[in-house]
C-alpha positions in Angstrom: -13.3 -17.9 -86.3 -10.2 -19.6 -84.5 -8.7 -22.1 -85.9 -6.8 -25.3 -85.0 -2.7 -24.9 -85.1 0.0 -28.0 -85.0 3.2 -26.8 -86.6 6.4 -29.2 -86.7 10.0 -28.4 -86.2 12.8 -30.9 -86.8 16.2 -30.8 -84.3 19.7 -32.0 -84.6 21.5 -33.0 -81.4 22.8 -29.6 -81.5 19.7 -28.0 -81.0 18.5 -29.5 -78.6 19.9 -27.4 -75.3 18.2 -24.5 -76.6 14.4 -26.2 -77.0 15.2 -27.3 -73.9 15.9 -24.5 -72.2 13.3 -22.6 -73.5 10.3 -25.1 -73.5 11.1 -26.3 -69.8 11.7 -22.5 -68.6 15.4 -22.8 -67.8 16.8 -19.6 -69.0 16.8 -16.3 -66.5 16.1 -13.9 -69.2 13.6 -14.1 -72.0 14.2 -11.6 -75.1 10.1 -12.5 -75.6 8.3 -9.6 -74.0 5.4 -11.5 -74.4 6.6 -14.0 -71.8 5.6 -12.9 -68.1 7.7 -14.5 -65.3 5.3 -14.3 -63.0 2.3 -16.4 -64.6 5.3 -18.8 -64.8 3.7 -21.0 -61.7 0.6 -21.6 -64.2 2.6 -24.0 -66.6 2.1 -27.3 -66.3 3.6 -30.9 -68.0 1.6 -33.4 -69.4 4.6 -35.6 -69.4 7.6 -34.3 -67.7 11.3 -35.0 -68.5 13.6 -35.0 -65.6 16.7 -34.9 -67.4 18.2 -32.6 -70.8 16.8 -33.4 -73.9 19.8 -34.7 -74.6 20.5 -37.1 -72.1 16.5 -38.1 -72.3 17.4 -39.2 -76.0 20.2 -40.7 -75.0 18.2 -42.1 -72.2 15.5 -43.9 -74.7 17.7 -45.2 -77.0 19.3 -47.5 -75.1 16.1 -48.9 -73.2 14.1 -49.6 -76.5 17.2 -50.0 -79.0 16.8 -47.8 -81.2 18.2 -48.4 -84.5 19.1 -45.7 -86.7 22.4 -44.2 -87.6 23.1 -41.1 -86.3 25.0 -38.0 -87.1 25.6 -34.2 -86.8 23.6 -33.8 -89.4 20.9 -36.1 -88.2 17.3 -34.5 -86.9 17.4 -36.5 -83.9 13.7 -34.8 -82.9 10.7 -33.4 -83.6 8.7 -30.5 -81.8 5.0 -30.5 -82.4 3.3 -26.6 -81.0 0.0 -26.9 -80.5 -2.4 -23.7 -79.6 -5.1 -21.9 -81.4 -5.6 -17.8 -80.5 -6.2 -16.4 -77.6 -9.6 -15.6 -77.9 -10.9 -19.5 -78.3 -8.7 -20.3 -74.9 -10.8 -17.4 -73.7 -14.3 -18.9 -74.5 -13.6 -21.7 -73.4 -12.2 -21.5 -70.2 -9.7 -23.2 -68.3 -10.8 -26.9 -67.8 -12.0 -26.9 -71.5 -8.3 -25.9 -72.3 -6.5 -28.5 -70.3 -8.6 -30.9 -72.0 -7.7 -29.6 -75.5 -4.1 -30.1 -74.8 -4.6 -33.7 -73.1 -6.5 -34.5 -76.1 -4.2 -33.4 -78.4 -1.0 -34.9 -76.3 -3.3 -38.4 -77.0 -3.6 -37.2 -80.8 0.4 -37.1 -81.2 1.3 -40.7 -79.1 -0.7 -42.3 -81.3 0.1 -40.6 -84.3 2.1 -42.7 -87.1 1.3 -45.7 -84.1 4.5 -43.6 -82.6 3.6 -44.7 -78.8 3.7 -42.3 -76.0 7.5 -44.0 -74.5 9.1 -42.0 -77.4 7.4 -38.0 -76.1 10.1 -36.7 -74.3 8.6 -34.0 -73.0 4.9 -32.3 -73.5 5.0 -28.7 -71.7 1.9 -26.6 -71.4 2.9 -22.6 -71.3 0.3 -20.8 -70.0 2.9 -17.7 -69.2 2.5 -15.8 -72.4 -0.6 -14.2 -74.1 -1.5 -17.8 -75.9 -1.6 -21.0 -74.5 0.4 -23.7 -76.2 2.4 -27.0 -76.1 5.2 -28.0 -77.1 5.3 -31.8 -77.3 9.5 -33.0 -78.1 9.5 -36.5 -79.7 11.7 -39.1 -81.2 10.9 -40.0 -84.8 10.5 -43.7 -84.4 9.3 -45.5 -87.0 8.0 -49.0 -86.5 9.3 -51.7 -89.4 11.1 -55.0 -90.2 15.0 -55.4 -90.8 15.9 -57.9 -93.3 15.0 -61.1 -91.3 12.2 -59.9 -90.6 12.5 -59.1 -87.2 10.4 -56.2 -85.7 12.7 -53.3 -85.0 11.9 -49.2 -84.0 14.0 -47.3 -85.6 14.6 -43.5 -85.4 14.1 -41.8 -88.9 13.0 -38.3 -89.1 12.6 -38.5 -93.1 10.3 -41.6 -92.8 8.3 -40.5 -89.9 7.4 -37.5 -92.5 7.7 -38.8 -95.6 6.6 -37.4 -98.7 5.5 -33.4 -99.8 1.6 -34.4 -98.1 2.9 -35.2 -94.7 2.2 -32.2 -93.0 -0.9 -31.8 -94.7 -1.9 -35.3 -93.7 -0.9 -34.1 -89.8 -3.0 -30.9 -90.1 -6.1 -33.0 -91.6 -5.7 -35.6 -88.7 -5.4 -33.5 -86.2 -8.2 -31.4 -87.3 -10.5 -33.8 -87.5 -8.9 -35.2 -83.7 -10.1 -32.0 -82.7 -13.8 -31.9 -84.0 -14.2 -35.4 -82.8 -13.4 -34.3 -78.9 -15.8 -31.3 -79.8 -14.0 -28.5 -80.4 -15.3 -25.7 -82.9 -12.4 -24.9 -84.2 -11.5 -24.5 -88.1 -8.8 -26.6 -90.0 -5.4 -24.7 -90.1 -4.4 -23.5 -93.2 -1.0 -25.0 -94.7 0.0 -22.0 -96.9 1.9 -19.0 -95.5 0.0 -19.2 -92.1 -2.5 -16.9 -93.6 -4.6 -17.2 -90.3 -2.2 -16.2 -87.9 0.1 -13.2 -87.7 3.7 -14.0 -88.2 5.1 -12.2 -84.8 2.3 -14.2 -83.2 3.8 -17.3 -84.6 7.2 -16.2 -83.7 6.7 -16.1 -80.3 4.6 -19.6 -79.8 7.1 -21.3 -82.1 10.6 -20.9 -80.0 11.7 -17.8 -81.8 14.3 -17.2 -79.6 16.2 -20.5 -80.5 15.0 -20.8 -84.3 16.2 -17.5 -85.5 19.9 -18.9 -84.7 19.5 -21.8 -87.5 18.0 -19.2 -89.8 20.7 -18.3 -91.9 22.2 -21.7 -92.1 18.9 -23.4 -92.9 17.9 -20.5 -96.0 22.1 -20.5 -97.1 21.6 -25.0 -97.3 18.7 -25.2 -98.9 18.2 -27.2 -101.7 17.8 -25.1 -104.9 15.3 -27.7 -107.1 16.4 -26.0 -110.3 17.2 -27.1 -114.5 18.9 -24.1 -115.2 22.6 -24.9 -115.5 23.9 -21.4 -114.9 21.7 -21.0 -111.4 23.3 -24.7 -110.3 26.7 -23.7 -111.9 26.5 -20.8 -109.3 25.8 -22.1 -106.4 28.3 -24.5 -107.1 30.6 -22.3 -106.9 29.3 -20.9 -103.8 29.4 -24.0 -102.3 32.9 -24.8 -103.2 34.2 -21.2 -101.7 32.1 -21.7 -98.7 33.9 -25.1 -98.1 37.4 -23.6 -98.5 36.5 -21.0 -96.2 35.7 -23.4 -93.7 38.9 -25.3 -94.1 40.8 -22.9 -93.9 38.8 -21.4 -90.9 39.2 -25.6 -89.5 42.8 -25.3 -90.0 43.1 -22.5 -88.2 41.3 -23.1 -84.6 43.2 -27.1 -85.1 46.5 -25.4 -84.8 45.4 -23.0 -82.3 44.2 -26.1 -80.2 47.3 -28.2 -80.8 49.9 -25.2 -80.0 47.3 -24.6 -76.7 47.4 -28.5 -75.9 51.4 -28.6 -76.4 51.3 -25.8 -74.2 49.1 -27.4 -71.5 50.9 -30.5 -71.5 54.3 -28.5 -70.9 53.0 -26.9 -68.1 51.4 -29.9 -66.6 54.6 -31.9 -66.8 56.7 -28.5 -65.0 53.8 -28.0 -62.6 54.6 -31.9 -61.7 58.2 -31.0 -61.3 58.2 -28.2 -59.0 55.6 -30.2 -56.9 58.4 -33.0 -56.6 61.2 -30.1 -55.8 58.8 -28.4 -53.9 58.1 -31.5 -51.9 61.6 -32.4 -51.6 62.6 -29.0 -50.3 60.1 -29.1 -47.2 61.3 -32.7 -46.7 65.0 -31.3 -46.6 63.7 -28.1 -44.9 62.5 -30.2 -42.0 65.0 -32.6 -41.6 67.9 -29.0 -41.2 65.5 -27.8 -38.1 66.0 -30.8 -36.8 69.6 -31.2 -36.7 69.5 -27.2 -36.0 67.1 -27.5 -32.9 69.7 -30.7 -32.1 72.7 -28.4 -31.9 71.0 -26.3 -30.0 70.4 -29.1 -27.1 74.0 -29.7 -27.1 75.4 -26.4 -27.0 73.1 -26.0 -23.6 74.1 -28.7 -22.5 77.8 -28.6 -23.1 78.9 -25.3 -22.4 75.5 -24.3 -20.2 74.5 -21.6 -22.3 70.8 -20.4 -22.5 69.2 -22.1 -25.5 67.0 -19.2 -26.3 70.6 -16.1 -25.9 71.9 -18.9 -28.4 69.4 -18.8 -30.9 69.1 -14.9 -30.6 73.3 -14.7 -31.3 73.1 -16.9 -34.6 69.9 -14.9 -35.9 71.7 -11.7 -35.6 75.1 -13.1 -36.7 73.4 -14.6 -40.4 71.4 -10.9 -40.5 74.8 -9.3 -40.3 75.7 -11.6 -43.3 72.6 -11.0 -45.1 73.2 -6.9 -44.8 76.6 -7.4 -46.3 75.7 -9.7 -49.1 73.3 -6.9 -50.1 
């Protein structure tokens, strides 16, 4: 039996050049075998982005004010991948499966009320084994500041609040699904027991993910009484943060000795172009009073301008030899 898949991933502004360029089909080289180039003209957005993920953000902030403070640390974005295997896109056929991606692009805009200005991008891939979407949004959550006053506000944590939230999503969307009248079977939460894991690697943006994996199992959270097991990674913490000083330190001094540097050699750079300058003026203004002479001698003493130029060229040369 195939089942119904939705799987979330949260991004930091970091990140997001590399969803980007995979999900919209920017990069020239894929290390995803499964991805075929040429099946690439069979891809299709439900709502296109004409801009980087970055600059869309950017972009939607300012129009609807977004509140929300935001840093590095931040997940500025969500990516929902949507699919099922490949045998159900099979039985289905083709116009059955654009309508099980519309209808779950529909699912997501009105998910948590979230509202269909705040998708980015939704991007159907129908280049690899398995269709699936990826749908990019901003975590906007809908409240009330202190006065009162209606305000969206972008807040990962609350747009997935609490341990059940992506159990809530898979039972929502599930039943989304049998509504529209798919036959499809729920998605199981635990350990993707109804999917193979290389499967899921490639649907789910390997490429870019496995760069955050080490960082992402090395920061987790260890929810943990035992003293000695928080006394430890203490410790680790502490000597990963000196490490990174002194790593910070480092490429800071690097920079400033390289900006010192640049700045010297922009100011002598400006001062050769002002000799440099002032030696073609000078340069042009001796020709002159050279080609002057010239006139004169001709026509004082009736020589031939040209026998005149030819004997002081050949006297200096003379010179010249000597000298060296």
């Amino acid at each position: 039996m195939s089942y119904a898949i939705i799987r979330n991933e949260n991004y930091k502004m970091g990140q997001l050049p590399y969803i980007y360029r995979h999900n919209e089909r920017k990069n020239t080289n894929y290390s995803n075998r499964d991805i075929i180039k040429e099946n690439g003209i069979k891809n299709y957005s439900i709502k296109n982005v004409n801009t980087s993920y970055q600059k869309a953000f950017n972009n939607i902030k300012e129009k609807y004010k977004l509140k929300g403070q935001i840093k590095k640390v931040s997940n500025v974005m969500c990516e929902l991948i949507i699919t099922s295997d490949k045998e159900f896109f099979q039985r289905i056929g083709e116009e059955e499966t654009k309508r099980y991606f519309q209808k779950a692009y529909e699912f997501v805009a009105g998910y948590q009320n979230l509202g269909e200005e705040f998708i980015v991008s939704a991007k159907v891939h129908m280049d690899e084994s398995t269709p699936h979407m990826h749908i990019v949004f901003i975590p906007v959550v809908h409240k009330k500041d202190k006065n009162g006053n209606d305000i969206n506000k972008i807040a990962c944590s609350e747009f997935w609040k609490g341990k059940e939230s992506y159990r809530i999503l898979q039972d929502k969307f599930y039943q989304n699904v049998i509504d529209n009248g798919f036959e499809l079977e729920r998605g199981k939460t635990k350990d993707n027991e109804h999917i193979k894991i290389e499967q899921l690697k490639k649907i789910t943006n390997y490429e870019m993910q496995t760069i955050f994996e080490n960082t992402k199992q090395e920061e987790q959270e260890n929810v943990t009484n035992d003293i000695e097991v928080i006394r430890k990674d203490y410790k680790r913490l502490i000597n990963k943060c000196n490490m990174l000083n002194k790593r910070y330190t480092k490429v800071k001094n690097i920079i400033e000795s390289s900006l010192s540097e640049v700045e010297y050699l922009q100011e002598k750079n400006i001062e050769l172009q002002k000799e440099n300058a002032d030696l073609k003026s000078k340069n042009s203004k001796m020709r002159k009073y050279i080609d002057t002479v010239f006139e004169y001698v001709n026509l004082m003493f009736d020589f031939p301008k040209e026998e005149f130029k030819r004997l002081v060229n050949l006297f200096f040369d003379k010179i010249y030899h000597k000298e060296r």
